[in-house]
TITORMI-247744 format. One record per residue (C-alpha): residue number from 1; residue in three letters; chain; x, y, z. Coordinates in nm, 3 decimals. Layout:
<rs>
tidren	drenlum	pavo	X	Y	Z
NUM	ALA	A	X	Y	Z
...
</rs>
This chain:
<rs>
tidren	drenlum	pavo	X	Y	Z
1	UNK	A	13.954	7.944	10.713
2	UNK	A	14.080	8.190	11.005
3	UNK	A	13.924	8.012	11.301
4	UNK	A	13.922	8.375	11.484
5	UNK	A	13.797	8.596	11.259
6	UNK	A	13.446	8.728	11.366
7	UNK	A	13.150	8.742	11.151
8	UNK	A	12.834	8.883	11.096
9	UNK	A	12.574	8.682	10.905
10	UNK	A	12.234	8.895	10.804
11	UNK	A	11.942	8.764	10.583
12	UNK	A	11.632	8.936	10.513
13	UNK	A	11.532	8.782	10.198
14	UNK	A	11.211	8.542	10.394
15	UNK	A	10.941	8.603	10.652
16	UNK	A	11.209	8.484	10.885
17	UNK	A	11.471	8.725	11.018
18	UNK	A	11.788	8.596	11.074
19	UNK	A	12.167	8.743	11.244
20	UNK	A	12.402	8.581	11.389
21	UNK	A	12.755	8.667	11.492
22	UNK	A	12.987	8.402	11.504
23	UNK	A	13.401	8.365	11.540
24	UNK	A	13.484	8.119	11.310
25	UNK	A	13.179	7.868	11.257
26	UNK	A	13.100	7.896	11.598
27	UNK	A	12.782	8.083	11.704
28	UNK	A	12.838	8.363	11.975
29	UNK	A	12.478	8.451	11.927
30	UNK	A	12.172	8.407	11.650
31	UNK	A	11.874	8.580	11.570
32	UNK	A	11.600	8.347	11.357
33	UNK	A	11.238	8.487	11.423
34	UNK	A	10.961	8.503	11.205
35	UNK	A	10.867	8.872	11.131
36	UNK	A	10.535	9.068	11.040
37	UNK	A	10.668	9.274	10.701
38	UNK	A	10.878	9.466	10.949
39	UNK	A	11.249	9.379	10.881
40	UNK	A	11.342	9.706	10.765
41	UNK	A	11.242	9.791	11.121
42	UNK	A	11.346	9.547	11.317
43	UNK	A	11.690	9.456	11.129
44	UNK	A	11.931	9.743	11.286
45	UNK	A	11.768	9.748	11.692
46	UNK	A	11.860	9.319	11.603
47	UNK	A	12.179	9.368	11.493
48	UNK	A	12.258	9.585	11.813
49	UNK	A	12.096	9.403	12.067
50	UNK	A	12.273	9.103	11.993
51	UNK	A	12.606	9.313	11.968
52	UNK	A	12.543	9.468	12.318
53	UNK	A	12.470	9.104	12.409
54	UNK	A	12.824	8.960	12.371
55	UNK	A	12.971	9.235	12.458
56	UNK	A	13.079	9.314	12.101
57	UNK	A	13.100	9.638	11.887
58	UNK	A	13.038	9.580	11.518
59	UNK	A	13.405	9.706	11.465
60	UNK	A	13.512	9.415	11.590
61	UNK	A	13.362	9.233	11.269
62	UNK	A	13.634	9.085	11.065
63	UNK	A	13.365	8.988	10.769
64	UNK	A	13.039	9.015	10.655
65	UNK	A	12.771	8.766	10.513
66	UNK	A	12.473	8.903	10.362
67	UNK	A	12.198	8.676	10.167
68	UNK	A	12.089	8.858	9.818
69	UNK	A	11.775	8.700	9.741
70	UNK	A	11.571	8.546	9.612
71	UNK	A	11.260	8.659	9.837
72	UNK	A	11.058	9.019	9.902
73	UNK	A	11.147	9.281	9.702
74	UNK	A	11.155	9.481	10.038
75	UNK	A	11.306	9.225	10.283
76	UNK	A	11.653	9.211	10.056
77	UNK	A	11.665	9.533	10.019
78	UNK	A	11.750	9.632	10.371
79	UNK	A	11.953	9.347	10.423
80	UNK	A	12.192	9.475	10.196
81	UNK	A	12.155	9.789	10.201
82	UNK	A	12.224	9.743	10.588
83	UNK	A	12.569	9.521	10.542
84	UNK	A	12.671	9.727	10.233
85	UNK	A	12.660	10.015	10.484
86	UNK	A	12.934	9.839	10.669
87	UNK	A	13.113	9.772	10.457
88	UNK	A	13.194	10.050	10.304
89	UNK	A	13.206	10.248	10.629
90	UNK	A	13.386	9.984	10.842
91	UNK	A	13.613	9.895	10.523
92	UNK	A	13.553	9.522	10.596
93	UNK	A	13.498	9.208	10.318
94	UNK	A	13.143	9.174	10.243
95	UNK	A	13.048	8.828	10.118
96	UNK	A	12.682	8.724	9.930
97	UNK	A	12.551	8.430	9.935
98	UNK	A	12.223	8.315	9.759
99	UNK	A	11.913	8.309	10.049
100	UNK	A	11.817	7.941	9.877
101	UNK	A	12.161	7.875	9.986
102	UNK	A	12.108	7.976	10.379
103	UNK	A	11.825	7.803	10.421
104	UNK	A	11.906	7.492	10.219
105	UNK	A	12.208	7.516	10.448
106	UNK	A	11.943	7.436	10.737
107	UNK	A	11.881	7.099	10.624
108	UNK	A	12.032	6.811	10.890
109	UNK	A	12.011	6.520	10.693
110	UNK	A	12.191	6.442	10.362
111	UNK	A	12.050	6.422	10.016
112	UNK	A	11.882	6.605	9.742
113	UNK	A	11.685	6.930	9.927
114	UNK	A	11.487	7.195	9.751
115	UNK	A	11.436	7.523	9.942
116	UNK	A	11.147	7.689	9.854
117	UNK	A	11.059	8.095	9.957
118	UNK	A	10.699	8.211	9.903
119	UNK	A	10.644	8.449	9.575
120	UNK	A	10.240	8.443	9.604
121	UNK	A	10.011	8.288	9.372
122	UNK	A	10.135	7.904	9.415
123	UNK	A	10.480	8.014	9.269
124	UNK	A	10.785	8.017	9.470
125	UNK	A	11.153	8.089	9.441
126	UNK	A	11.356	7.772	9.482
127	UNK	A	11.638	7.565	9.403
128	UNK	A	11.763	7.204	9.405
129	UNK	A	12.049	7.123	9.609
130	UNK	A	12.253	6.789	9.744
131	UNK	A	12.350	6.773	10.095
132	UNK	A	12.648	6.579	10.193
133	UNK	A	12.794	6.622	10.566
134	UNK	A	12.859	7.000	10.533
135	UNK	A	12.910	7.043	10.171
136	UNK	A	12.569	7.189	9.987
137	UNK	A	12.604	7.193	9.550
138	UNK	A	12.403	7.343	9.361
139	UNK	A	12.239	7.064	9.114
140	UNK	A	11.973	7.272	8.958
141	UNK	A	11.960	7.655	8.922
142	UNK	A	11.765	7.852	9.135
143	UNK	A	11.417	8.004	8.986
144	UNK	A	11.058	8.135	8.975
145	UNK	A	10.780	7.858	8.931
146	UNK	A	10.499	7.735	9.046
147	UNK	A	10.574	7.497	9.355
148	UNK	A	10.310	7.219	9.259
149	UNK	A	10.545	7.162	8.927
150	UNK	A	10.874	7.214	9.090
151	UNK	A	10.713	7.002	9.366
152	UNK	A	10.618	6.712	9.073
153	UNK	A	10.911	6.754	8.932
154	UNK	A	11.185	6.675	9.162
155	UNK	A	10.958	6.438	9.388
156	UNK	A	11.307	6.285	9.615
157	UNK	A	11.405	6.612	9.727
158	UNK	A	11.319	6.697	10.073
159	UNK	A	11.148	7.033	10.026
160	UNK	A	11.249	7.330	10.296
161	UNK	A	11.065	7.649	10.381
162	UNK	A	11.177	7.771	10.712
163	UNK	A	11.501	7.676	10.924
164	UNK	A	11.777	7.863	11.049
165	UNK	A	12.112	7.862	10.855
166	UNK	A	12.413	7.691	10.959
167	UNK	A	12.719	7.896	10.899
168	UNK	A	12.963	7.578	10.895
169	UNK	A	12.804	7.440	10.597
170	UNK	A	12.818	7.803	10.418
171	UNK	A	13.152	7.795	10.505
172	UNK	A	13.265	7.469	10.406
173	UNK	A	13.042	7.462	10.074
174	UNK	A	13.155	7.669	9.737
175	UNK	A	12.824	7.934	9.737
176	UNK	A	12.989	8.251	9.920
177	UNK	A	13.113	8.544	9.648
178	UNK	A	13.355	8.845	9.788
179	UNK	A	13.272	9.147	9.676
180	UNK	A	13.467	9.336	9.475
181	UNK	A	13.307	9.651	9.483
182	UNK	A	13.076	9.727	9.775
183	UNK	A	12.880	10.004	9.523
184	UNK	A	12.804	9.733	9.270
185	UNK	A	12.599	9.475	9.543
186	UNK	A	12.281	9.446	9.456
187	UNK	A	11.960	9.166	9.529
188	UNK	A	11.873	8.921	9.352
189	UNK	A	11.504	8.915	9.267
190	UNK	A	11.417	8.589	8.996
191	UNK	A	11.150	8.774	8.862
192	UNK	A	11.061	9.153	8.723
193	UNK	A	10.921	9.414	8.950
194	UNK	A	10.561	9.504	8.885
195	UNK	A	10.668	9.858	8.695
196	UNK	A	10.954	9.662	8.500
197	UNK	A	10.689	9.423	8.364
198	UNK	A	10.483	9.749	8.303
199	UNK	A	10.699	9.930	8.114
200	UNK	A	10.798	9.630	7.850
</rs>
């Protein structure tokens, strides 16, 4: 890991907003607020701001991190739609990285952790993690359930719904994919939109 290179980190996938630029692991600046259905507005004047902030230009980026999901349909979307964008027009390596991931990522102490985004109706998107130091695996695969049985079912793991992601632990733990092809990048959703149910 190039201690210099510059990053930008964006995930849209929750209620929570987050960017942050960093060089290395090390945070120039982060973004983690809660928003009101508005990402897809309030992503780009974010990413920006906190640019103009450090005194940065996104050309400066040497990668990109985007989160792919799970969460609202509409929240990933712009997220990668946004660092796609980049991407392709800044010809810099885009990496994904699974939302669960980010926020499991937020997690301080060590052991088992499940993070757990909303999906309405008691069910939630979630995964079961182990945290040790800075290193997160991936113990059980990330799904669509109902949180009371995921809840009952994995009763030792410290369950997360909010907290903002730490880039070392991202960095230092085997859940980022490079892109290959920019085109191809798409969200991950857990669960069938409304007209893909319909139409099967």
């Amino acid at each position: 890991m190039k201690t210099s290179l510059k990053r930008l980190v964006v995930d849209s996938a929750t209620d929570w907003l987050y960017v942050g630029i960093f060089e290395g692991d090390k945070a120039l600046i982060t973004h983690y607020e809660q928003g009101k259905n508005n990402h897809s507005v309030t992503l780009m004047p974010t990413v920006e701001k906190l640019f103009k902030e450090v005194n940065l230009d996104v050309i400066h980026i040497d990668e990109l991190i985007v989160g792919i999901g799970p969460g609202s349909y509409t929240g990933v979307r712009i997220g990668v739609v946004v660092m796609k964008m980049f991407a392709w027009t800044l010809n810099k390596p885009l990496y994904t990285v699974s939302s669960l991931a980010l926020l499991a990522s937020s997690f301080t102490s060590n052991g088992l952790v499940m993070p757990s985004i909303d999906a309405r109706r008691g069910n939630a998107f979630l995964g079961i993690y182990d945290k040790e130091g800075q290193q997160l695996t991936l113990r059980h695969a990330e799904k669509h359930m109902a949180l009371k049985d995921a809840l009952n079912d994995y009763p030792k793991a410290h369950h997360v719904t909010q907290g903002e992601p730490s880039l070392p632990v991202i960095l230092h733990s085997n859940v980022l994919v490079k892109v290959d092809d920019v085109h191809l990048v798409a969200p991950v959703y857990l669960r069938q939109t409304e007209a893909e149910r319909n139409l099967s």
